[in-house]
Biopython code that builds the backbone (N, CA, C, O; Angstrom):
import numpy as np
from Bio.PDB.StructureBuilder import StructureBuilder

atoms = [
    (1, "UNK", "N", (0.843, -1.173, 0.000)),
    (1, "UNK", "CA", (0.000, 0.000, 0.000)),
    (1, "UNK", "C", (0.890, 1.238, 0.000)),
    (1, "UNK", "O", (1.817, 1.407, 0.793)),
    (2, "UNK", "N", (0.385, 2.422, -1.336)),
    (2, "UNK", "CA", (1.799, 3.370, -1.297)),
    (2, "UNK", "C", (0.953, 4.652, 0.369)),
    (2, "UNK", "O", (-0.053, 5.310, 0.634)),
    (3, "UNK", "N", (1.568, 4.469, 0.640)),
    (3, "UNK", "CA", (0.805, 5.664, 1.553)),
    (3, "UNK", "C", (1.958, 7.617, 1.203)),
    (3, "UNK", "O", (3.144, 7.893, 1.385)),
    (4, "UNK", "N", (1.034, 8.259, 0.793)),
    (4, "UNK", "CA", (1.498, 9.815, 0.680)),
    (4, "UNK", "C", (1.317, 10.799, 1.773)),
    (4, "UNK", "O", (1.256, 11.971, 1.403)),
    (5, "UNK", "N", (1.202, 10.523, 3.267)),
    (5, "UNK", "CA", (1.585, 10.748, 4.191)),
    (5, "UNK", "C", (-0.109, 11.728, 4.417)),
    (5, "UNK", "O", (-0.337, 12.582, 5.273)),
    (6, "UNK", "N", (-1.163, 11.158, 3.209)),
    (6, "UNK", "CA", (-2.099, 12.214, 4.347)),
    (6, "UNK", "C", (-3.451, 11.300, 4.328)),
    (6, "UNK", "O", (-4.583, 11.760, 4.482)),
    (7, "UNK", "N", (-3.177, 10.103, 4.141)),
    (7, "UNK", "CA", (-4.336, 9.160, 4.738)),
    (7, "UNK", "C", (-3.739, 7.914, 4.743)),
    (7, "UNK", "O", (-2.754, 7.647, 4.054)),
    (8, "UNK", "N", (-4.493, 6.857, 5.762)),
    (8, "UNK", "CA", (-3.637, 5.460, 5.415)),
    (8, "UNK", "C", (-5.383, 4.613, 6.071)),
    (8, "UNK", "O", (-6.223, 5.214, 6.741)),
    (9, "UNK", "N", (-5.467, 3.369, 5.679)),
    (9, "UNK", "CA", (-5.888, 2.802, 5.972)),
    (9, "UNK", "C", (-5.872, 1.156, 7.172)),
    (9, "UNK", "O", (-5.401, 0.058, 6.874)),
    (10, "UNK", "N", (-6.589, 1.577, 8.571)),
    (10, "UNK", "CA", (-6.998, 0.581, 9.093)),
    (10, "UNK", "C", (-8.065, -0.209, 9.624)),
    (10, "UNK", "O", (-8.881, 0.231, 10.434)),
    (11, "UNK", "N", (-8.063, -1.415, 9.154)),
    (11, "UNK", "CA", (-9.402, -2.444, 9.353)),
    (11, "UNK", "C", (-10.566, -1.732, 8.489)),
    (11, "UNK", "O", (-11.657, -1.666, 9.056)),
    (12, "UNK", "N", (-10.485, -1.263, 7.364)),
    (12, "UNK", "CA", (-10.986, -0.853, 6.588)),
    (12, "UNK", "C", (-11.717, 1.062, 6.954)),
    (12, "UNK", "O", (-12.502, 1.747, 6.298)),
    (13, "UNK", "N", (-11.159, 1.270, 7.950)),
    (13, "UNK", "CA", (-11.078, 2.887, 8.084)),
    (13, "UNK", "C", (-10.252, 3.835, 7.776)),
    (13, "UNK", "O", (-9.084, 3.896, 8.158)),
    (14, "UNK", "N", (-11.012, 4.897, 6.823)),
    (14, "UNK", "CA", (-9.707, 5.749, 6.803)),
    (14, "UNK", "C", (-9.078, 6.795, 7.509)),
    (14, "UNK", "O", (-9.707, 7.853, 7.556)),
    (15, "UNK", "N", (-7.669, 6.729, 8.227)),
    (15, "UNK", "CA", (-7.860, 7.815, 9.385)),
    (15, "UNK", "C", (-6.551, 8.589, 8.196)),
    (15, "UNK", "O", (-5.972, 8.272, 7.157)),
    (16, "UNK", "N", (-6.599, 9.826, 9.220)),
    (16, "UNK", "CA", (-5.516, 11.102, 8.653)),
    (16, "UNK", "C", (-3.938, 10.885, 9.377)),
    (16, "UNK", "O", (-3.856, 10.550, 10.558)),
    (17, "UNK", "N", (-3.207, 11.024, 8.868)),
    (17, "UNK", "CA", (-1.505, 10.838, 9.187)),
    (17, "UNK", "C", (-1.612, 11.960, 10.311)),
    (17, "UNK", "O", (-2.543, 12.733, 10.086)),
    (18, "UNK", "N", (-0.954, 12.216, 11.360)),
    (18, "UNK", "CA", (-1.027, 13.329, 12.363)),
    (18, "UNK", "C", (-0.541, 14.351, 11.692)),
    (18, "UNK", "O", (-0.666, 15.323, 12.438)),
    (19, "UNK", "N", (0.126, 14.796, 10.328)),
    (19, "UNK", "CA", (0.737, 15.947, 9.930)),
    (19, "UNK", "C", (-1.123, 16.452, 9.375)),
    (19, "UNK", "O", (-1.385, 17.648, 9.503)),
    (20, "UNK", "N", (-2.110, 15.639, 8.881)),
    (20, "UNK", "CA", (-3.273, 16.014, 8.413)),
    (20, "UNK", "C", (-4.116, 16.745, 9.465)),
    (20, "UNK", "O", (-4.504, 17.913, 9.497)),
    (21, "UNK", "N", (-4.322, 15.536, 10.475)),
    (21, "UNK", "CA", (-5.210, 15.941, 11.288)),
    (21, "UNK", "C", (-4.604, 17.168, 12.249)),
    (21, "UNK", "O", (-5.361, 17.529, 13.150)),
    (22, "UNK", "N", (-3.294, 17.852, 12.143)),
    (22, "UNK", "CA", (-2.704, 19.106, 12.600)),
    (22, "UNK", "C", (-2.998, 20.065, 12.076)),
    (22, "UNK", "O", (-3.182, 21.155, 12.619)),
    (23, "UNK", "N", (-3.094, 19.790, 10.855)),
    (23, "UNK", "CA", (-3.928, 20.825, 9.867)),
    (23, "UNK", "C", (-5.342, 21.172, 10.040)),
    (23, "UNK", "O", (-5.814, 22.305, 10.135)),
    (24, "UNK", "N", (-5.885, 20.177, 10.065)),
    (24, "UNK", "CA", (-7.607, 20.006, 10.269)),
    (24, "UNK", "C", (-8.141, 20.767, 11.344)),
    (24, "UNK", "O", (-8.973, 21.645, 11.117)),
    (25, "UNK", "N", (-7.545, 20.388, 13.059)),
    (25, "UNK", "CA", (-7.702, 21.210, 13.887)),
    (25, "UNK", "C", (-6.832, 22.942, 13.525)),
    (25, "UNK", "O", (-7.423, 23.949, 13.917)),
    (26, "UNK", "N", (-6.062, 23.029, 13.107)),
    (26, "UNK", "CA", (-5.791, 24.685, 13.033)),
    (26, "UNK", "C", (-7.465, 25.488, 12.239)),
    (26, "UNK", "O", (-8.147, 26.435, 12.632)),
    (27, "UNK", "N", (-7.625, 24.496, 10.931)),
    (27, "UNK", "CA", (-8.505, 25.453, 10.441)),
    (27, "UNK", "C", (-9.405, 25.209, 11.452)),
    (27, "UNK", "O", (-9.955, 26.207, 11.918)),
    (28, "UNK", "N", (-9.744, 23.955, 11.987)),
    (28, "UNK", "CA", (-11.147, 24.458, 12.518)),
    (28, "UNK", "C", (-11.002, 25.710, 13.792)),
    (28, "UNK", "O", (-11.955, 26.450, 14.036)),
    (29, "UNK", "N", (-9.669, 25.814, 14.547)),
    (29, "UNK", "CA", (-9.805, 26.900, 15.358)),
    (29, "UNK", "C", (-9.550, 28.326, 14.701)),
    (29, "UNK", "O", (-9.788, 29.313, 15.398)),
    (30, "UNK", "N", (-9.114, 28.483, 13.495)),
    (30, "UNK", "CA", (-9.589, 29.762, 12.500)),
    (30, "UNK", "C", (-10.739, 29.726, 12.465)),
    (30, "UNK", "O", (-11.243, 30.680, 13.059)),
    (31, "UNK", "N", (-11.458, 29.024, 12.016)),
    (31, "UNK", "CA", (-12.768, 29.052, 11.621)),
    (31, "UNK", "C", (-13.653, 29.566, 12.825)),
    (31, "UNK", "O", (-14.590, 30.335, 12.613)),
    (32, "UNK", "N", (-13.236, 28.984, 14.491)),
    (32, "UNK", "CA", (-13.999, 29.510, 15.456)),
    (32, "UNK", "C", (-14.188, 30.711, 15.791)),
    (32, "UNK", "O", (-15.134, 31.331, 16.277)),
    (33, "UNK", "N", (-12.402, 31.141, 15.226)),
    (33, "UNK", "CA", (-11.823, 32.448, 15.646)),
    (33, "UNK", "C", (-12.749, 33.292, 14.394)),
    (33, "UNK", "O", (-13.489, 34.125, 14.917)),
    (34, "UNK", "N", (-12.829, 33.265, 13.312)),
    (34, "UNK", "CA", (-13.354, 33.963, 12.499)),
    (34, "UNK", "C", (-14.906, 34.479, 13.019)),
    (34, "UNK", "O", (-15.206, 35.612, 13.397)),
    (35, "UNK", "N", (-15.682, 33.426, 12.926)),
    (35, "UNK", "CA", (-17.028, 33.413, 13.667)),
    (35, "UNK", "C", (-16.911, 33.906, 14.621)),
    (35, "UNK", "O", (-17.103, 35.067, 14.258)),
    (36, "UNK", "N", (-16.658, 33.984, 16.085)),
    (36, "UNK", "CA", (-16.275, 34.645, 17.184)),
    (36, "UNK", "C", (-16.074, 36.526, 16.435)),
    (36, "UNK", "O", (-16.821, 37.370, 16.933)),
    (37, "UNK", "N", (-15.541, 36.776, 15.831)),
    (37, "UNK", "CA", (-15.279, 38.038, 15.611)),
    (37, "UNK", "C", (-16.573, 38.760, 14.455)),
    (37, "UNK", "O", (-16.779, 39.973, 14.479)),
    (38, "UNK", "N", (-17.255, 37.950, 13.622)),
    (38, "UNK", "CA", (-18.003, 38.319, 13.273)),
    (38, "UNK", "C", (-18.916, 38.650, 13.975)),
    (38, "UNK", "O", (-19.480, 39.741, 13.904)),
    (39, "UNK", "N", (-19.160, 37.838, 14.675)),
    (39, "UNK", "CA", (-20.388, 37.915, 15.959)),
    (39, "UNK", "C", (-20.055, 39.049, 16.948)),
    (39, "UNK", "O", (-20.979, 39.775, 17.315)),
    (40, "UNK", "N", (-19.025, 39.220, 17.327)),
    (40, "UNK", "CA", (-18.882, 40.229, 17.876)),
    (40, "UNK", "C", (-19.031, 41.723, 17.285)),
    (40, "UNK", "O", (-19.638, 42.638, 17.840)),
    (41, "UNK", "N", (-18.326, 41.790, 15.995)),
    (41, "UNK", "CA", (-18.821, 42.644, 15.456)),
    (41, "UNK", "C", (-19.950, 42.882, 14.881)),
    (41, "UNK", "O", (-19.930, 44.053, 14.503)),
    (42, "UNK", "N", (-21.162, 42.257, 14.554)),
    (42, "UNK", "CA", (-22.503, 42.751, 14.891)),
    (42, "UNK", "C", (-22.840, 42.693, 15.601)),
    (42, "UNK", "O", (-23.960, 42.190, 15.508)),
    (43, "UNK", "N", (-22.363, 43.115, 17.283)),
    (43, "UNK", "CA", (-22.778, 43.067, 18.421)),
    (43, "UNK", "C", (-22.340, 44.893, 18.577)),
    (43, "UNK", "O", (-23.002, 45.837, 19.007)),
    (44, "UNK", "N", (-21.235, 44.829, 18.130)),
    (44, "UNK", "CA", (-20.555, 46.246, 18.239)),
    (44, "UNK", "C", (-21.010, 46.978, 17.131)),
    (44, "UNK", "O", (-20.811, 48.185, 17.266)),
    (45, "UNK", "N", (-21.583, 46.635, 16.027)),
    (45, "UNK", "CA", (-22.346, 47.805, 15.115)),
    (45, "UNK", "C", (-23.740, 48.057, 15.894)),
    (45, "UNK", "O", (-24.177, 49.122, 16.332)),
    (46, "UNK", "N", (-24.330, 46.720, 15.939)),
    (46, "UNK", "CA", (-25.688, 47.478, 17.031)),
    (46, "UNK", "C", (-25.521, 48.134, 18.100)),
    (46, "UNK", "O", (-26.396, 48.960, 18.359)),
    (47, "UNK", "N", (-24.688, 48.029, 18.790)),
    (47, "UNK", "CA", (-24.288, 48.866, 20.030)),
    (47, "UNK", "C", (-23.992, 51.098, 19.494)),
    (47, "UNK", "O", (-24.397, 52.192, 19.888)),
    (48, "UNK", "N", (-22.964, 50.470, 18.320)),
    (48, "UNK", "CA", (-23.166, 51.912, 17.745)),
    (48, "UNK", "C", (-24.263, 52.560, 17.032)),
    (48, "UNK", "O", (-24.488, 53.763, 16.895)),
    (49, "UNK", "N", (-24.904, 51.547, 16.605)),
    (49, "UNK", "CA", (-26.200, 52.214, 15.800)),
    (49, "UNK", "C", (-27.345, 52.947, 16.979)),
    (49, "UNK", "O", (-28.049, 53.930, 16.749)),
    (50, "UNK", "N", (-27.279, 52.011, 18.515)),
    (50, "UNK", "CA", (-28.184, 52.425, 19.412)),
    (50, "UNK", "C", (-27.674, 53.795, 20.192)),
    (50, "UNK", "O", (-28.523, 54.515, 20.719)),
    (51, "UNK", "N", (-26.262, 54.141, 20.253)),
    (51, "UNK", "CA", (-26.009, 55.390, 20.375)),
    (51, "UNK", "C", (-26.029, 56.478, 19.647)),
    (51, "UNK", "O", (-25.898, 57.667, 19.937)),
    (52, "UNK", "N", (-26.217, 55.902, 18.635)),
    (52, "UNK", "CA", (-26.517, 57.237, 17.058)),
    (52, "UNK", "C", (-28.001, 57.276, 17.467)),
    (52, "UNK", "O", (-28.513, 58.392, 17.547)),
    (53, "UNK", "N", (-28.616, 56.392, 17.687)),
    (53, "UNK", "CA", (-30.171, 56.853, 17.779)),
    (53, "UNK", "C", (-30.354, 57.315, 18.962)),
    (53, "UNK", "O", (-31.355, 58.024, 19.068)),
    (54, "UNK", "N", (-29.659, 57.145, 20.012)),
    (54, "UNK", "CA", (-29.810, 58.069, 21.228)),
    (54, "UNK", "C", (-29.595, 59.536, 21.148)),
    (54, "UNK", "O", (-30.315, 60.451, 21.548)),
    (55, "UNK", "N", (-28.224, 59.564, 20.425)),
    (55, "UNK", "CA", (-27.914, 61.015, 20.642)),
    (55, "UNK", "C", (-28.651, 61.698, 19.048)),
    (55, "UNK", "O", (-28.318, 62.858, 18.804)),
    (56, "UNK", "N", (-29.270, 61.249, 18.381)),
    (56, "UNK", "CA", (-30.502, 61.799, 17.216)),
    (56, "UNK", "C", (-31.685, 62.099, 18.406)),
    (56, "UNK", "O", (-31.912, 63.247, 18.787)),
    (57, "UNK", "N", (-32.187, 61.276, 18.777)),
    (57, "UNK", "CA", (-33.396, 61.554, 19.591)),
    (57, "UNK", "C", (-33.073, 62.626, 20.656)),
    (57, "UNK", "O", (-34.068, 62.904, 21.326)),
    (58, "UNK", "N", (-31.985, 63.286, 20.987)),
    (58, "UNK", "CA", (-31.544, 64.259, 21.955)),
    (58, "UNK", "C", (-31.626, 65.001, 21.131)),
    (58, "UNK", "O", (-32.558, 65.801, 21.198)),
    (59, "UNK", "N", (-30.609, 65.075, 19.885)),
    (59, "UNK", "CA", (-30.480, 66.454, 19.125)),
    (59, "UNK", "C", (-31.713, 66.628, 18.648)),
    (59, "UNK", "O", (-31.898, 67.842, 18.731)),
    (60, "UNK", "N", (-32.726, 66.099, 18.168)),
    (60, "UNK", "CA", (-33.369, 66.109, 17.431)),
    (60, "UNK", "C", (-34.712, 66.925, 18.010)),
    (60, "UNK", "O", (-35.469, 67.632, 17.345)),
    (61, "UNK", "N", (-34.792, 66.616, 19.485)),
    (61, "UNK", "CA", (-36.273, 67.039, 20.392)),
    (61, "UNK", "C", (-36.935, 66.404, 20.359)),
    (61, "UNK", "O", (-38.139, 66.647, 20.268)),
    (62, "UNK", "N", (-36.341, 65.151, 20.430)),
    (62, "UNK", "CA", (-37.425, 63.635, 20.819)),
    (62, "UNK", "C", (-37.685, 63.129, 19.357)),
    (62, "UNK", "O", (-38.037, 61.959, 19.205)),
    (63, "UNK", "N", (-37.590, 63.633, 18.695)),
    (63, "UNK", "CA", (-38.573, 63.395, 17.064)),
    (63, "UNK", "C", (-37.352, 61.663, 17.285)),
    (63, "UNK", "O", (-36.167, 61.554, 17.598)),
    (64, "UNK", "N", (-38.361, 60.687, 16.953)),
    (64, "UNK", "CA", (-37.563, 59.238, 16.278)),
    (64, "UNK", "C", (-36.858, 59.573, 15.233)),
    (64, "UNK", "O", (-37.057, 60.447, 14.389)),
    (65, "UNK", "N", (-35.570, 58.405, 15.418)),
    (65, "UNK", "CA", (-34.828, 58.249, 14.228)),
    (65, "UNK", "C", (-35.170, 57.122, 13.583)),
    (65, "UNK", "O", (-35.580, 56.250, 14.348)),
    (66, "UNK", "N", (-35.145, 56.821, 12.415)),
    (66, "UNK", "CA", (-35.064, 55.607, 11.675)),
    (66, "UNK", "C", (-34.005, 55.738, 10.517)),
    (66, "UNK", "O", (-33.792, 56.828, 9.984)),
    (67, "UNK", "N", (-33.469, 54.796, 10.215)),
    (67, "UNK", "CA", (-32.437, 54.693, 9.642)),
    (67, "UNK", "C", (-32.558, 54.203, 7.944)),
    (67, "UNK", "O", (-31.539, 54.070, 7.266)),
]
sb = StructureBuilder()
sb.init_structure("model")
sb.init_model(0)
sb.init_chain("A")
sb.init_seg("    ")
for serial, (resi, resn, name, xyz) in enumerate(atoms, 1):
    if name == "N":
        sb.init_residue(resn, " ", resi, " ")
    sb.init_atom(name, np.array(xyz, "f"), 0.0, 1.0, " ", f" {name:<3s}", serial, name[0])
structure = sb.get_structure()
């Protein structure tokens, strides 16, 4: 069996060489890390959008803002 160092087969399963599955976990903790920051940052645009509508509804003399 030629094995190319990024799968091999036992008892008819295929597992990943540890140089693969080192890889596999990095992206998946990019991937958490990515998500994590998206999420945060539409946490932090709504946060700014609710102070733009605060300080509109001050300047403004109560009149609502909508965007």
């Amino acid at each position: 069996m030629l094995n190319y160092g990024m799968s091999r087969v036992c008892n008819g399963i295929k597992r990943l060489s540890p140089n693969a599955q080192s890889i596999v976990e990095y992206v998946a903790v990019i991937l958490v890390i990515i998500a994590v920051c998206i999420t945060a940052g539409i946490y932090y645009q709504r946060s700014l959008q609710g102070k733009y509508r605060q300080t509109a509804d001050v300047l403004g003399g109560g009149e609502q803002y909508t965007p």
